[in-house]
N, C-alpha and C positions, 0 to 999 in steps of 0.2 A: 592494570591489564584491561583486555578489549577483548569483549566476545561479538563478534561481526554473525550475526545470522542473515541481513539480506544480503542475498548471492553464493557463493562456498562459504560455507560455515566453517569460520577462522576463529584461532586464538592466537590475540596481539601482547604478547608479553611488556613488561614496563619498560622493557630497554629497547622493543623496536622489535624482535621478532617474531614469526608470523608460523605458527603449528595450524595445520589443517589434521584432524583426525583422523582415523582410517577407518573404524570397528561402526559400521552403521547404528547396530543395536545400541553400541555406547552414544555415538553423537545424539542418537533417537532422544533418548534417555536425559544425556544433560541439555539437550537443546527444551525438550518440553520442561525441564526446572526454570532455565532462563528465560522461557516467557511469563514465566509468575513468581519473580524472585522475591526474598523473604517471605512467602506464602507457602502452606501445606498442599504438596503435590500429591495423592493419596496412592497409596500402593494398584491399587486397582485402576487408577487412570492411566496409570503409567503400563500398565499390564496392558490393558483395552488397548494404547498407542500402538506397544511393541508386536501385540498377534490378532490384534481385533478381537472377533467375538469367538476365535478357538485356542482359546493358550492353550500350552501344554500342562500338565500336570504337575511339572516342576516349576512353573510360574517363578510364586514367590521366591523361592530359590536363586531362578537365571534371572531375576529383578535383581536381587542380592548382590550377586558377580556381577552384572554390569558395573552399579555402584560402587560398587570395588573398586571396578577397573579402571573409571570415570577419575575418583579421588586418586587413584596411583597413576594416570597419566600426568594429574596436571601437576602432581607433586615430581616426578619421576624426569618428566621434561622441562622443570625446573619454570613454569609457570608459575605457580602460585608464590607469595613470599614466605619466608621460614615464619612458621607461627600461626599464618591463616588458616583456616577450617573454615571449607568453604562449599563444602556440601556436606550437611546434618541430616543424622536421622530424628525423625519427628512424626512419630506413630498418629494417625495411619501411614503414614509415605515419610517422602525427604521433602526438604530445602534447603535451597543455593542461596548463601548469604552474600550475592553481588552487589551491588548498589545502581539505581538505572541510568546513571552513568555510566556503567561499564560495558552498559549491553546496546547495543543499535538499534533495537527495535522498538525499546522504550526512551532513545533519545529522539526517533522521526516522531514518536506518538505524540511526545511534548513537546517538538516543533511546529507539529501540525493543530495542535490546538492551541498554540502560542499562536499560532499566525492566522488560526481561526475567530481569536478572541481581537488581534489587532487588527484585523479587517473589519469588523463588526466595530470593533470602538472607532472608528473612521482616520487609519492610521496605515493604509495601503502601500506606504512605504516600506515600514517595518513589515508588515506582514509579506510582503514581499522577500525582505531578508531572509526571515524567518523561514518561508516556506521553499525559497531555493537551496537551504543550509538542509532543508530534510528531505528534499529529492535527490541532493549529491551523494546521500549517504546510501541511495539504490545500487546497487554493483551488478544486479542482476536478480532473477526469480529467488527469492526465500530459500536456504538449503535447498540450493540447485545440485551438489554433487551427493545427496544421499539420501533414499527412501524416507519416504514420511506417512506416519498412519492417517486412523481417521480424527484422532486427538491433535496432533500440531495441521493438519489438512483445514482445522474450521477456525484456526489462528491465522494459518496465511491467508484465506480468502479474507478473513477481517485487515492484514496489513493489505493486502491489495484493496480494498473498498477505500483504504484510507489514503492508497498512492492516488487514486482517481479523484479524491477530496483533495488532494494536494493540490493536483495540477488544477483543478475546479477554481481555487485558491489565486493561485498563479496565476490564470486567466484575467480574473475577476480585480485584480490589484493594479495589474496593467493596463485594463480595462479603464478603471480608474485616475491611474497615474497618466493618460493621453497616449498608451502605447499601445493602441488597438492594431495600428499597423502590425508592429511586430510581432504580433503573436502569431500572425496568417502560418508561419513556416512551422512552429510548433502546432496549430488548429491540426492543420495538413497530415502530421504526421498522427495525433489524438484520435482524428477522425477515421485514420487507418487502421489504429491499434484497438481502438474500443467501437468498431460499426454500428452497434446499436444505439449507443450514447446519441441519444435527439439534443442534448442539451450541448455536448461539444459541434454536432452538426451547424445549431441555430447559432454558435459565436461565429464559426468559420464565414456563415452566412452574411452575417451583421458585418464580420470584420472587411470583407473583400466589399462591399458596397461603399462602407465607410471611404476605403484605399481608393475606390473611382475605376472598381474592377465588377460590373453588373451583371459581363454576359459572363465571368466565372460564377458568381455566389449565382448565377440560375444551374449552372453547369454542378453543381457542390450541392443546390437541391433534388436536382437530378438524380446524383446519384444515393442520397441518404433514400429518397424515394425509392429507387431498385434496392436496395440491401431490403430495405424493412419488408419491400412485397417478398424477395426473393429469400432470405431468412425466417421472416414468422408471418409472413401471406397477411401484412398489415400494409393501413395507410401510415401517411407519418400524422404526429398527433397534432390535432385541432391550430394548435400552437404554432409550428411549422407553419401550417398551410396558409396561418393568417399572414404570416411572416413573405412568402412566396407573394401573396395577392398584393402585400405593399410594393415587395420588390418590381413587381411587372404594372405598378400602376404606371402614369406616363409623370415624366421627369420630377422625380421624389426632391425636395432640396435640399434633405438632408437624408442620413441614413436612419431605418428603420431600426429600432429598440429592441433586444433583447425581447424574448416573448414575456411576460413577469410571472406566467405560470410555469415556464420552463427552467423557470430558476433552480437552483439546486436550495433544498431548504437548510438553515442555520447552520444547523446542528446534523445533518442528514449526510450520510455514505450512499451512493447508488451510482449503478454503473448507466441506467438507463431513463428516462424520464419517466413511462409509462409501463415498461413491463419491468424494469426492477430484475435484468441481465445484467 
């Protein structure tokens, strides 16, 4: 079976069909087990998710019944196979005995640092691989069709840090491999979706010089310049602007470098170079 949480949170049974949940509190419930399978999920974290900081009185209780209701759908819809037990009680809380194979969020995490490890060991091909096999696997926002507290809220924003380390990834391989050209159409759209990111601004830059395209990358520093005044009343960083002073010097003969401060570090998630948006 396949539990799909980026995008509507789906369960893929073994023969191919496809149950979306209805009961929010339930999917709440099994969705924050499934991002820490085989692990103790504590009765109180799971409480804090479902009401924040007012439960009701009856708390542990309607914990109770969810749980219930969690274990008799996926036996009831004929999900699970005969004999598995696949959510345990395990004082203080429960756990979901999946394997991270079964679950998507932990097959992109191991993508991503599979493809982080073989970009690093200088192997941009593979990591290449690697890192387009765990951006396929986006469908869309995190349990986009159902409420999320403040417990699965500080898990998506970690899988989003880690989709922007992807494409970071992706970038940087092709980079590598002599396909700077074509990354311009994905820059393009990076630099829409993430505006403050100085470090996808500075490839778009680099990359449109490289193509023999100057009066755009001044056009594409232009505009990272208005977002940053117009958004948080900044210049662009030190970095950028060395980057601009190459671009406008007279006839460059080759393209200007990546800034090597603006690099995104090893091992590092972040949406922005300098303010960390």
């Amino acid at each position: 079976m396949r539990f799909n949480l980026i995008g509507p949170f789906e369960i893929v049974s073994d023969d191919g069909r496809v149950y979306r949940p209805g009961t929010p509190k339930v999917c709440q419930t099994l969705a924050l087990l499934l991002t820490r399978p085989h692990e103790i999920v504590t009765a109180e974290a799971l409480i804090h998710e479902l009401w924040g900081d007012a439960p009701p009185r009856s708390a542990v209780t309607t914990l109770q019944t969810y749980v219930y209701h969690a274990r008799r759908m996926l036996v009831s819809e004929d999900l699970v196979p005969a004999g598995r037990s696949l959510i345990v009680t395990s004082p203080p809380g429960y756990r979901i005995l999946a394997d991270d194979a079964e679950i998507d969020i932990r097959v992109f995490e191991r993508l991503v640092a599979q493809a982080r490890g073989e970009l690093g060991g200088g192997d941009p091909g593979a990591a290449l691989r690697s890192v387009r096999q765990a951006l396929d696997l986006w469908r869309g926002p995190a349990l986009s069709n159902h409420p999320v507290g403040d417990v699965l809220t500080g898990h998506l924003v970690h899988l989003e840090e880690l989709r922007v380390r992807a494409f970071e990834i992706r970038i940087e391989a092709q980079e590598q491999l002599g396909l700077t050209r074509e990354s311009i159409p994905e820059l393009r759209k990076l630099t829409n979706d993430y505006p403050l990111n100085e470090w996808f601004h500075s490839r778009l830059i680099t990359a449109l010089v490289a193509a023999g395209r100057r009066a755009e990358a001044v056009r594409a520093y232009q505009n990272v310049h208005r977002v940053l005044a117009d958004e948080l009343g900044m210049e662009p960083s030190p970095e950028l602007r060395q980057l601009r002073a190459r671009l406008l010097s007279p006839a460059p003969r080759r393209a200007p470098g990546p800034p090597a401060a603006a690099a995104p570090r090893a091992g590092g998630d972040r949406f922005a170079v300098r303010s960390g948006t």
